[in-house]
N, C-alpha and C positions, 0 to 999 in steps of 0.2 A: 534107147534113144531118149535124148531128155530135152522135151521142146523149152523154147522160152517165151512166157509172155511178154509181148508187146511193152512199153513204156506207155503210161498214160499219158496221153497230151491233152493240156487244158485248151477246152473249146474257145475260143473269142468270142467276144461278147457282140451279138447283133448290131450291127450298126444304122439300122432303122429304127429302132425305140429310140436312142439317140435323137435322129433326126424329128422325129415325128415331135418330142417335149421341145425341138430349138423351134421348131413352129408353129406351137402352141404359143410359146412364150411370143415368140413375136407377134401373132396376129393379140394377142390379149395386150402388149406396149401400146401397139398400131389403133387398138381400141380404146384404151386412156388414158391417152397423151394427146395431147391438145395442139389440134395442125395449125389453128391461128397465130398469127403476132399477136405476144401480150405485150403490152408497156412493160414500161422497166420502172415504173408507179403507178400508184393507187388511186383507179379510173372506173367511178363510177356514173355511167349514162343517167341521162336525164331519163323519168319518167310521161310515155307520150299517151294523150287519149286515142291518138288515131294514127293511122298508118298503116302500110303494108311488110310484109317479111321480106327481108334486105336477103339479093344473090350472093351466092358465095365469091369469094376470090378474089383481089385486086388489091389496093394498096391501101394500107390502115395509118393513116398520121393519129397518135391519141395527143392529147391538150390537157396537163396537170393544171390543178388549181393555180397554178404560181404561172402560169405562161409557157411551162416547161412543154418542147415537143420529143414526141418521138415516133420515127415512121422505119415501118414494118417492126415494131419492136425496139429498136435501136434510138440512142439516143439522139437527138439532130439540133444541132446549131444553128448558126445564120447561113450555113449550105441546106437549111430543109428542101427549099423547091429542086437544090439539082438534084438531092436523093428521091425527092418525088419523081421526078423525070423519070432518071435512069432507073428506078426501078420500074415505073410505068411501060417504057420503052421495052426492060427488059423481058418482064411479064407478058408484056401487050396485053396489057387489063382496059377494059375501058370503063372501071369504077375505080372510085377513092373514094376510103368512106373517111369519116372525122369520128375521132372515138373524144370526144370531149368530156371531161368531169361534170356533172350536175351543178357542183358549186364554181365552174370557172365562167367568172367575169366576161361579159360580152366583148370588152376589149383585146379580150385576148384570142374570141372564137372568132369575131369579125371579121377582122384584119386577113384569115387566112381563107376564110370563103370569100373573098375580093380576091386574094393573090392568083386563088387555083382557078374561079373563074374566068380572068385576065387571063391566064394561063391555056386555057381551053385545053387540058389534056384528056378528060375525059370525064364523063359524071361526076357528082359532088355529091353524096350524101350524107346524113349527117346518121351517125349509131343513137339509137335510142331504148329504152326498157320498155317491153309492155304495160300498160295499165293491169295492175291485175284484175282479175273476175272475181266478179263478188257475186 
């Protein structure tokens, strides 16, 4: 009698090493990648001697040296306060911070803490850099 060996069959390949490297990798994105709105330019806060550490979350208008806005990121034209709104609304944030340039002209910060004020949507603060420790 003449037996026959079997056919090898290739094993498959675990399907949890897999998974386990897809969420690695995400939790290491999720850790640096940056959850804020940046501008879409180059916005450097003013240096402040005093203050306290600003809450997370709510709506970011930043203020280029040229007058340029942009809120949550994006760029905004003479419709900024309704995107202020509706994003305000949409969030239900009850902060707005101002991320303005160090070098941008009072004329152009002014005008917009008078608007949002007028506006009463919700706090106003403005972003600023710490003083560093010396």
């Amino acid at each position: 009698m003449k037996l026959r060996r079997r056919a090898r069959t290739t094993r498959a390949e675990p399907v949890v090493a897999l998974i386990d490297v897809v969420f690695f990798l995400l939790v290491f994105f999720m850790l640096v990648a940056r959850l804020d709105a940046t501008a879409p330019f180059q916005v450097t806060p003013p240096v402040a001697g005093s203050g306290r550490d600003m809450p997370g979350g709510g709506v970011t208008i930043s203020v280029a040296r040229d007058g340029a806005l942009a809120v949550n990121g994006r760029p905004a034209g003479p419709d900024w306060m309704d995107r202020v709104r509706y994003a305000a609304a949409a969030d239900q944030v009850d902060l707005i911070r101002v991320n303005a340039d160090a070098g941008t002209p009072l004329r152009h910060v002014l005008p917009l803490f008078s608007a949002l004020e007028a506006a009463q949507l919700a706090e106003v603060v403005l972003v600023v850099t710490p003083e560093p420790v010396r």
